[in-house]
DOBA-767438 format. One line per 4 residues: their letters; for each residue x, y, z of N, C-alpha, C. Coordinates in Angstrom, 2 decimals. Atoms other than C-alpha are relative to their C-alpha. Example, Ala and Ser with C-alpha at 12.3 -4.5 7.8 and 13.67 -1.06 7.14 Angstrom:
% DOBA-767438
AS	0.89:-1.19:0.00:12.30:-4.50:7.80:0.90:1.20:0.00 ~ -0.82:-1.19:-0.06:13.67:-1.06:7.14:-0.77:1.09:0.73
% end
This chain:
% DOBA-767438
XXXX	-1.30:0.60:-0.19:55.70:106.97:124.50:0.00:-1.45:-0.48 ~ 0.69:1.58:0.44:54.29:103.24:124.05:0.18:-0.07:-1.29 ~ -0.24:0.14:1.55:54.05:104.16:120.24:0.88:0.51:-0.74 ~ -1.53:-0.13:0.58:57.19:105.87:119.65:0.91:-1.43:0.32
XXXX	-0.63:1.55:-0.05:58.88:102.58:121.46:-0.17:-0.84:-1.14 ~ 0.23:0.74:0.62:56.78:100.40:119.47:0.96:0.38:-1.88 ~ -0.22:-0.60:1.39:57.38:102.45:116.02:1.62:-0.26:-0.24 ~ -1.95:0.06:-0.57:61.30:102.31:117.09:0.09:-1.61:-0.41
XXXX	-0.07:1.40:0.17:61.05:98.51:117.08:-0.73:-0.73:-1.05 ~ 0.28:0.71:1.48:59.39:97.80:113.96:1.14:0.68:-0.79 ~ -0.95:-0.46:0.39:61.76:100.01:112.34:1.36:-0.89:-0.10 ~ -0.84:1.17:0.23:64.50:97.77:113.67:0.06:-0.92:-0.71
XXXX	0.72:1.23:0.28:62.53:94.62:112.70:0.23:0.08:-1.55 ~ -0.20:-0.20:1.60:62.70:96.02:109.02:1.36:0.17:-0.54 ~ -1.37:-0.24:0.47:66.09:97.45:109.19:1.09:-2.04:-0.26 ~ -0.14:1.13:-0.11:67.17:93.86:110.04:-0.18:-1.39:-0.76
XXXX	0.57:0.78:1.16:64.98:91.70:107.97:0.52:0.35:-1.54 ~ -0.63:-0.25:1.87:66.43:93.48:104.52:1.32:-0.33:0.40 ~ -1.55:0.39:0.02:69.90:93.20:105.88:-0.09:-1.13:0.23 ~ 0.09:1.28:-0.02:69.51:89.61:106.25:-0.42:-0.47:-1.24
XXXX	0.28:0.22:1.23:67.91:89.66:102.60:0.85:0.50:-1.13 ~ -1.26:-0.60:0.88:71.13:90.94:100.87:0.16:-0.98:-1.07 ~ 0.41:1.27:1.04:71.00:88.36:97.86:2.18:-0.13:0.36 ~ -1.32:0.40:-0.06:74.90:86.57:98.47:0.75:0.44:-0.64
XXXX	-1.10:-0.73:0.36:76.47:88.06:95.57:0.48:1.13:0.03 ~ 0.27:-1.12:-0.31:75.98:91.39:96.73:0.98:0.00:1.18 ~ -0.89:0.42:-1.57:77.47:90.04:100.50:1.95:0.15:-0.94 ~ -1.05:0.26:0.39:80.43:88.97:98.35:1.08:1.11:-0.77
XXXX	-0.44:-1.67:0.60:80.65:92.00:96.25:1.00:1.18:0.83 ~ -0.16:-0.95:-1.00:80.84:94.19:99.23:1.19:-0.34:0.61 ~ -1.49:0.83:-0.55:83.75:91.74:101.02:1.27:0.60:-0.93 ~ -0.86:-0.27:1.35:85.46:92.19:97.83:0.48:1.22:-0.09
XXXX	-0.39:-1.34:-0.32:85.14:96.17:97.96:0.89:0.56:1.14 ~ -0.76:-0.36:-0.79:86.53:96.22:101.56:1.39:-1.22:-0.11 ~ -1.27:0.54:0.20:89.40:93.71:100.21:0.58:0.78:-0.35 ~ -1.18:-1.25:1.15:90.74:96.57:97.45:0.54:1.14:1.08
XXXX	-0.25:-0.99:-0.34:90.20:98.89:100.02:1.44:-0.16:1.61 ~ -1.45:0.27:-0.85:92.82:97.40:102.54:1.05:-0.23:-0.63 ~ -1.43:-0.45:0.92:95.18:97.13:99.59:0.10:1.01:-0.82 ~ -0.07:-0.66:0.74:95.12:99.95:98.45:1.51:0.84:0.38
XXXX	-1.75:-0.73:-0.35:99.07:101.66:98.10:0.71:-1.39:-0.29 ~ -0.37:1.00:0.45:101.85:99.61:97.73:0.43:-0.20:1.47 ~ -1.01:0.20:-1.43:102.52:98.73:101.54:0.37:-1.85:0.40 ~ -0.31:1.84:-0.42:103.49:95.23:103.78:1.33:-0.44:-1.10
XXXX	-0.93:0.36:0.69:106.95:95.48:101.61:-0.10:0.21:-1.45 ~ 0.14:-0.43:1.46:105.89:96.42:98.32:0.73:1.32:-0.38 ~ -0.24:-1.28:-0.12:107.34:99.32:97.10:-0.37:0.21:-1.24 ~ 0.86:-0.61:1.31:105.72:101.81:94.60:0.88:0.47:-0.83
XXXX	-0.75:-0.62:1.04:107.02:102.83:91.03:-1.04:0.49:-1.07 ~ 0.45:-0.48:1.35:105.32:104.55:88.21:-1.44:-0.44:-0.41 ~ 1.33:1.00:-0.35:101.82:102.94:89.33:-0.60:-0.72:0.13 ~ -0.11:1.69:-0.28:102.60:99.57:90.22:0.63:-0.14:1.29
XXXX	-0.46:0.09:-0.67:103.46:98.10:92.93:1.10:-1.51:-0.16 ~ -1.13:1.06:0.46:107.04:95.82:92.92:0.15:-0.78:1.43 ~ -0.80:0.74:-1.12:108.29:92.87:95.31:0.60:-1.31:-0.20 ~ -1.27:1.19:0.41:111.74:91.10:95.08:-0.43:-1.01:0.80
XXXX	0.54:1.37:-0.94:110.69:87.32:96.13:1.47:-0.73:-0.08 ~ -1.01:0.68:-0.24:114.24:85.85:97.33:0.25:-1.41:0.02 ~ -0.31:1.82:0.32:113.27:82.08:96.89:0.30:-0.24:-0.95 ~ 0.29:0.63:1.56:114.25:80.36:94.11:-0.75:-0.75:-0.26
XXXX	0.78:0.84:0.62:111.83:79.30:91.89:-0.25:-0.76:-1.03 ~ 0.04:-0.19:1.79:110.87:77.99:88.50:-0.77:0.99:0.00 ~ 0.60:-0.50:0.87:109.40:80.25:86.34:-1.78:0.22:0.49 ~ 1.51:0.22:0.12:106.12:79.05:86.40:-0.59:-0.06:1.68
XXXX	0.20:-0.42:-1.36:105.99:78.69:90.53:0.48:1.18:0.41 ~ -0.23:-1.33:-0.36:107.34:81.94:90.74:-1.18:0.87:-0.24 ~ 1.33:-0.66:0.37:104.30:83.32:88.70:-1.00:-0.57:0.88 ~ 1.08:0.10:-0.75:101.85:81.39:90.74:-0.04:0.85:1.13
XXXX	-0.12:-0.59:-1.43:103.28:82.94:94.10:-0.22:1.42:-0.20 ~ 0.20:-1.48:-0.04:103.04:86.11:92.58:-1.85:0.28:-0.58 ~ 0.73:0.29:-0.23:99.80:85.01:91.56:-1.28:-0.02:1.49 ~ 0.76:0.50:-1.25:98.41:84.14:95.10:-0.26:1.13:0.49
XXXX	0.10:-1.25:-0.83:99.16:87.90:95.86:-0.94:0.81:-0.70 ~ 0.99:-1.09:0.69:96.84:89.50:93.71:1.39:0.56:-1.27 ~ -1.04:-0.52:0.79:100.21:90.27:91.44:0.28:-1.07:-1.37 ~ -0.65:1.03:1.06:102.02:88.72:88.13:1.62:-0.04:0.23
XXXX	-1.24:-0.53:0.12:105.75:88.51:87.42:-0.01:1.11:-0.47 ~ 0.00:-1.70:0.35:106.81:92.14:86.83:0.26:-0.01:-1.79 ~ -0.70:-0.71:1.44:106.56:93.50:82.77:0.78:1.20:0.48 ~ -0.78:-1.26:-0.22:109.07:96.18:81.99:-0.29:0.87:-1.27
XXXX	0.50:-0.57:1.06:107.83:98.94:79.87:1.04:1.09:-0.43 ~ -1.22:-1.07:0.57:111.16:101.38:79.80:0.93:-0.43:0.85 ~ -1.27:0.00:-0.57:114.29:101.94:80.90:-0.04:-0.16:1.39 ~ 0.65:-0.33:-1.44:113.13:103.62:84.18:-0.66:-1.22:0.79
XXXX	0.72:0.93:-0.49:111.34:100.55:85.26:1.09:-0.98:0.21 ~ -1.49:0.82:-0.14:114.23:98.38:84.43:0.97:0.40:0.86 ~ -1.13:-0.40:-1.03:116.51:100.42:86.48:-0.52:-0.17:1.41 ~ 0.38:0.44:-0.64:113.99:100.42:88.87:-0.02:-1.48:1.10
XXXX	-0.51:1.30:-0.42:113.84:96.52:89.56:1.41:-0.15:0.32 ~ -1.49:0.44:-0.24:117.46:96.15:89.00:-0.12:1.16:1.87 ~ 0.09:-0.31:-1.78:117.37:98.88:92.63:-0.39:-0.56:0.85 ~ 1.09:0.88:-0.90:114.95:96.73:93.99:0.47:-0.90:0.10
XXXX	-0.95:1.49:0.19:116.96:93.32:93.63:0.75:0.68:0.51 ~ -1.37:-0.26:-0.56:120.18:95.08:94.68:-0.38:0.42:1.74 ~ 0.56:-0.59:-1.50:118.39:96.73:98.13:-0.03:-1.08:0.63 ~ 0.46:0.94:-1.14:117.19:93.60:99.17:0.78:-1.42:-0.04
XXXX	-1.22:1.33:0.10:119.75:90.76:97.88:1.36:0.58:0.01 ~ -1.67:-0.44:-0.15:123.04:93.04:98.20:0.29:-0.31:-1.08 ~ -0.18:0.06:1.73:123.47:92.33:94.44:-0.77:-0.15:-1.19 ~ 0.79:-0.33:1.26:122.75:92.19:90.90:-0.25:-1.55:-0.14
XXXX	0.20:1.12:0.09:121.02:88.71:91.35:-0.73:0.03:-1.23 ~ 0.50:0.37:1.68:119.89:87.22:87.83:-1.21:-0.79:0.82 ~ 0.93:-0.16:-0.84:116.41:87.29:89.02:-1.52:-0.21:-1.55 ~ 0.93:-0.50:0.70:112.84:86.15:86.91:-0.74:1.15:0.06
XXXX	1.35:-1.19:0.24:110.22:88.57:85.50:-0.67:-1.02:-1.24 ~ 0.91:0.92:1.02:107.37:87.58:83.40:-0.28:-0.07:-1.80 ~ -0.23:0.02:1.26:108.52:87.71:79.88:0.05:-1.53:-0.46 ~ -0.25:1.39:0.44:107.85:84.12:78.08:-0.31:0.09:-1.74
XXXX	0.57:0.38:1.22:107.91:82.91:74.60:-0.86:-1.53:-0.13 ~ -0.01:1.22:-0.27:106.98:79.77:75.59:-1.82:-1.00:-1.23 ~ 0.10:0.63:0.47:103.90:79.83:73.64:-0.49:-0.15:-1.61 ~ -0.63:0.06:1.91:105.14:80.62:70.00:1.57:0.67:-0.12
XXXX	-1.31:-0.28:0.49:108.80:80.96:69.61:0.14:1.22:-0.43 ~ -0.32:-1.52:0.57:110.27:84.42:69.18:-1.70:1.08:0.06 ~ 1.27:-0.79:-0.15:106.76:85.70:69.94:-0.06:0.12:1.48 ~ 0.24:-0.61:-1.10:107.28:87.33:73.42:-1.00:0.69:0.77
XXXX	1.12:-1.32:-0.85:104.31:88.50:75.87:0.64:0.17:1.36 ~ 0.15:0.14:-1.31:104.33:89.32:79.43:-1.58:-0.53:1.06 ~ 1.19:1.27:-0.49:102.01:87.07:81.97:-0.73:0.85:0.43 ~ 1.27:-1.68:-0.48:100.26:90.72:82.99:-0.70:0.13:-1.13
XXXX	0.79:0.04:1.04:99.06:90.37:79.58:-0.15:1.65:-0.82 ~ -0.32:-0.97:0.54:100.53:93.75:78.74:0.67:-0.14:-1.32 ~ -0.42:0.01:0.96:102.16:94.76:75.30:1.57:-0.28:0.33 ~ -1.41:0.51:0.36:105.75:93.44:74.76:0.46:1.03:-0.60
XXXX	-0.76:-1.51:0.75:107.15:97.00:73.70:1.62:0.35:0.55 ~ -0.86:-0.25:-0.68:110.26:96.76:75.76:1.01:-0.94:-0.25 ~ -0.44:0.68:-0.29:113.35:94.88:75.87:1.53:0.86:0.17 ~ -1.66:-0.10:-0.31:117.62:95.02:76.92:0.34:-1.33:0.02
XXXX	-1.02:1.30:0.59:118.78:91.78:75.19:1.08:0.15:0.26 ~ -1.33:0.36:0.67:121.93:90.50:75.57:0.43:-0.36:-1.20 ~ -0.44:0.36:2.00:123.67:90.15:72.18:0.22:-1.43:0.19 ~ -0.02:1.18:0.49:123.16:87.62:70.38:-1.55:-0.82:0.78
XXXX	1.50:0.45:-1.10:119.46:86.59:72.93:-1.06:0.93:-0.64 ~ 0.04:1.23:-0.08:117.22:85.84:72.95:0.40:-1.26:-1.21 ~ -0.77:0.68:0.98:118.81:82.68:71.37:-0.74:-1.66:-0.11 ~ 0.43:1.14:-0.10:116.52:79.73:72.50:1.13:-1.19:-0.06
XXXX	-0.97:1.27:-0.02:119.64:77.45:73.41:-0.50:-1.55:0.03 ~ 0.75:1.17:0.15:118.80:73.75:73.00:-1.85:-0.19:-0.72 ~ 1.65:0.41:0.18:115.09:74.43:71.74:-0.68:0.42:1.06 ~ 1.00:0.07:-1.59:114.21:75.15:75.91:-0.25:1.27:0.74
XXXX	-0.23:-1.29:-0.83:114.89:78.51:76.67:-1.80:0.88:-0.57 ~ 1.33:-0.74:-0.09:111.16:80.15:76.84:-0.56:0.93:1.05 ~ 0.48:-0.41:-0.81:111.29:82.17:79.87:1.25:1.29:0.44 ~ -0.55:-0.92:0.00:112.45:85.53:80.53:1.20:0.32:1.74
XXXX	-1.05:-0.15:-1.00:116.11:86.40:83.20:0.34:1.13:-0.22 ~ -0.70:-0.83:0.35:117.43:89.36:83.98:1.14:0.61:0.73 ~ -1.00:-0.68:-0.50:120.50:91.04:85.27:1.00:-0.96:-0.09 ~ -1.24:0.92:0.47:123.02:88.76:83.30:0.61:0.53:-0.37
XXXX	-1.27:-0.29:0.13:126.36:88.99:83.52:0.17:1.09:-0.20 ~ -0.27:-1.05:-0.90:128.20:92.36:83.86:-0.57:1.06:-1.01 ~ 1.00:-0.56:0.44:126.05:94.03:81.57:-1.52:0.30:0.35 ~ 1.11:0.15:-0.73:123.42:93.12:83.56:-1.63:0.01:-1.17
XXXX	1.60:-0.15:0.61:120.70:92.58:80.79:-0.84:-1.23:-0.07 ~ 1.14:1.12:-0.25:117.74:90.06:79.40:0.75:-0.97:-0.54 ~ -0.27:0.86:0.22:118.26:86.36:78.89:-0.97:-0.76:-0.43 ~ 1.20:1.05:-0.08:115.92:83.66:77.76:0.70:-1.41:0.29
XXXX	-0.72:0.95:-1.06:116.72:80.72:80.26:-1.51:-1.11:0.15 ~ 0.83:1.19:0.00:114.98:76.97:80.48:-0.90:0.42:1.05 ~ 0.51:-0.42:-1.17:112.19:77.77:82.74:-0.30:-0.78:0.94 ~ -0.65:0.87:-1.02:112.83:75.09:85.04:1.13:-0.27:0.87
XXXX	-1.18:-1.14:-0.61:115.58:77.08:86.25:-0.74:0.63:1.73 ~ -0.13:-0.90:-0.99:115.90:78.56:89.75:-0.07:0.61:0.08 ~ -0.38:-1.22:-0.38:115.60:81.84:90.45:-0.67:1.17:1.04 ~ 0.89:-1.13:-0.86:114.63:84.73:92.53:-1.33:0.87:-0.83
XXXX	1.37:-1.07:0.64:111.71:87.09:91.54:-0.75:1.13:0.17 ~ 0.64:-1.59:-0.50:109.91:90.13:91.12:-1.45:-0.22:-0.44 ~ 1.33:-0.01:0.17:106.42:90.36:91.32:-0.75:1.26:-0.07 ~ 0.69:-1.45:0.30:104.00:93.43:90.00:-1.38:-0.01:0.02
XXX	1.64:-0.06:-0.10:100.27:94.69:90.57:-0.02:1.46:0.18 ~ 0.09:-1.56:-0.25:98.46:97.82:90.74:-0.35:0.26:1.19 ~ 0.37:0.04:-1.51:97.71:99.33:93.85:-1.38:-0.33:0.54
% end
């Protein structure tokens, strides 16, 4: 009995001593794994579309603080890759602001003129211009609006502008 006890308690002694020798980035690794795994879905207000997860941010922002906040979440401003997605958001803005608020997403030219990406760093394959837009008014307009006027489509608007926002990530 004495040497099963004992045998029992070195056992510990070892189990213990390696888990205490976990080299830190390994510790961090692992943190990291049970981070994804509590976000995983689109919940806490997100709602899911087409394998992203979307959320209308009702402050106004600029542009560029709008992307950070969507930033902070593990998200970007939302790209739009079809129609469906576009109609999408536009539901999503109307659910939660009672209208078709002219609302950022992360479309910028800001930095080569008429050369459009999105800040997700996806392909630019998409758009619903308003005629005659983008038009770069004054030289300043570098940052992507959408649900203008009763057409409800895209704008390129000074991005030092106000606005509400949608923010996108995967689950």
């Amino acid at each position: 009995m004495k040497t099963l006890t004992l045998f029992a308690l070195v056992c510990v002694m070892m189990a213990l001593t390696g888990a205490a020798a976990v080299p830190e980035d390994k510790a961090n690794k692992d943190q990291t794994a049970v981070r994804r795994y509590y976000r995983v879905g689109c919940s806490g207000g997100w709602s899911s579309f087409n394998g992203r997860c979307f959320l209308y941010i009702p402050s106004p922002m600029t542009w560029a603080k709008a992307e950070k906040n969507c930033e902070s979440m593990g998200a970007n401003l939302a790209s739009v890759h079809n129609i469906l997605e576009y109609q999408e958001l536009q539901r999503l803005i109307k659910a939660n602001s009672h209208e078709d608020k002219v609302t950022w997403i992360g479309g910028t030219d800001a930095q080569e003129e008429k050369k459009w990406l999105w800040s997700d760093g996806t392909p630019f394959n998409f758009s619903t211009w308003c005629g005659g837009e983008p038009n770069n008014l004054g030289g300043r307009q570098n940052c992507l609006q959408i649900n203008v006027g009763a057409q409800k489509c895209w704008d390129d608007m000074q991005c030092d502008s106000q606005r509400p926002s949608v923010c996108a990530r995967k689950p």
